[in-house]
LUMSE-498707 format. One record per residue (C-alpha): x, y, z; residue in three letters. Coordinates in steps of 0.02 Angstrom, whole numbers, padded with zeros to 5 digits, always signed. Last residue first. Example, Ala and Ser with C-alpha at 12.3 -4.5 7.8 and 13.67 -1.06 7.14 Angstrom:
BEGIN
+00684-00053+00357SER +00615-00225+00390ALA 
//
This chain:
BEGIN
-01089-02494+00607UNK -01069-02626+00469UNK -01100-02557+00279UNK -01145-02722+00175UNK -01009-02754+00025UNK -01060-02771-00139UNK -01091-02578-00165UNK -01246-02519-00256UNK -01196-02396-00398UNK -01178-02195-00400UNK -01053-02119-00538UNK -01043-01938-00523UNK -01088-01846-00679UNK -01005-01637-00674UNK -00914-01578-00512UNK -00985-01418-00589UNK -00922-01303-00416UNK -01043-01185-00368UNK -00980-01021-00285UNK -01063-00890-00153UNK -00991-00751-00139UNK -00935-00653+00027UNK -00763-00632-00015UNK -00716-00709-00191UNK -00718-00877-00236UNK -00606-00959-00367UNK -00679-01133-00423UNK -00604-01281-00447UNK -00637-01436-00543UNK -00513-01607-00546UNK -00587-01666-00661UNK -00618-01799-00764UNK -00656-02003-00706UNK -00762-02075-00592UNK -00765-02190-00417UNK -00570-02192-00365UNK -00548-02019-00362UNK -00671-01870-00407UNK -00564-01708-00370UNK -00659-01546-00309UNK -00540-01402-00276UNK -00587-01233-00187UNK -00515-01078-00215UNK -00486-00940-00094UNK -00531-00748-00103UNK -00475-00651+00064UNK -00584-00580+00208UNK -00675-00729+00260UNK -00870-00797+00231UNK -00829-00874+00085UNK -00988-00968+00019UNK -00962-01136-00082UNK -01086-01249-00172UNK -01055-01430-00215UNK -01180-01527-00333UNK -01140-01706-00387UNK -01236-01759-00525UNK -01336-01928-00571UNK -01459-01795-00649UNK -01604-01906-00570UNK -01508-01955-00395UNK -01454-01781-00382UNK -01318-01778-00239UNK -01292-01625-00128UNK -01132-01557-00041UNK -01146-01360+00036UNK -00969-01293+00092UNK -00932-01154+00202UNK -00760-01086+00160UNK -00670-00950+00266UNK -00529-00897+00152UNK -00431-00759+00296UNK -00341-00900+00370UNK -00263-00899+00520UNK -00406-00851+00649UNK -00529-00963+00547UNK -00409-01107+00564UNK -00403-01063+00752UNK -00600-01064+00763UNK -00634-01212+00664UNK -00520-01324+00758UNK -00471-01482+00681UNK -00517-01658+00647UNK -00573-01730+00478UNK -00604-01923+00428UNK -00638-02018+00254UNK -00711-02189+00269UNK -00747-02296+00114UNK -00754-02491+00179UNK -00828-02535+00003UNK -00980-02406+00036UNK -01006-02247+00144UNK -00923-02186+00303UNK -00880-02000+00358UNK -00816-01973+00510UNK -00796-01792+00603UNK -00716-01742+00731UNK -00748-01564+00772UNK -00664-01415+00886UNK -00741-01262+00872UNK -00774-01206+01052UNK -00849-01350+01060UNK -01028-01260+01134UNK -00968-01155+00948UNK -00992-01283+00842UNK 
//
């Protein structure tokens, strides 16, 4: 990030036309903001579980909110991390089913 100078666009795409996107600038936010979250997102296939891990690498303790939306049901979960810790957030079963539609790139 930092050959950007911190500055990312990022796209996310997955099924049923799903595309989330984020733009900023890491390195002002971080200059705000004393909560500096780094967040780790991994999907057990087996366990059918979505895993999200959080380190603060800031100065101040921040919380983090995981909300499940359109695909399952419960939640939201948050979790309060302090300076830097490392937090996992139980985003608990995740539903996970073969979309109807094709993705097109």
């Amino acid at each position: 990030m930092l050959g950007d100078l911190g500055k990312y666009d990022l796209w996310v795409y997955s099924t049923n036309g799903f595309v989330r996107t984020f733009k900023g600038n890491a390195v002002d936010t971080a200059r705000r903001m004393g909560f500096k979250p780094e967040v780790e997102v991994t999907y057990d296939k087996h366990e059918r579980k979505l895993n999200v891990k959080v380190r603060n690498t800031g100065h101040e303790r921040g919380t983090v909110t995981v909300r499940k939306n359109a695909y399952s049901t419960g939640g939201p979960s948050h979790v309060d991390v302090k300076p830097g810790d490392v937090a996992a957030v139980n985003a608990g079963p995740w539903r996970s089913e073969p979309s109807s539609h094709p993705m097109e790139w």
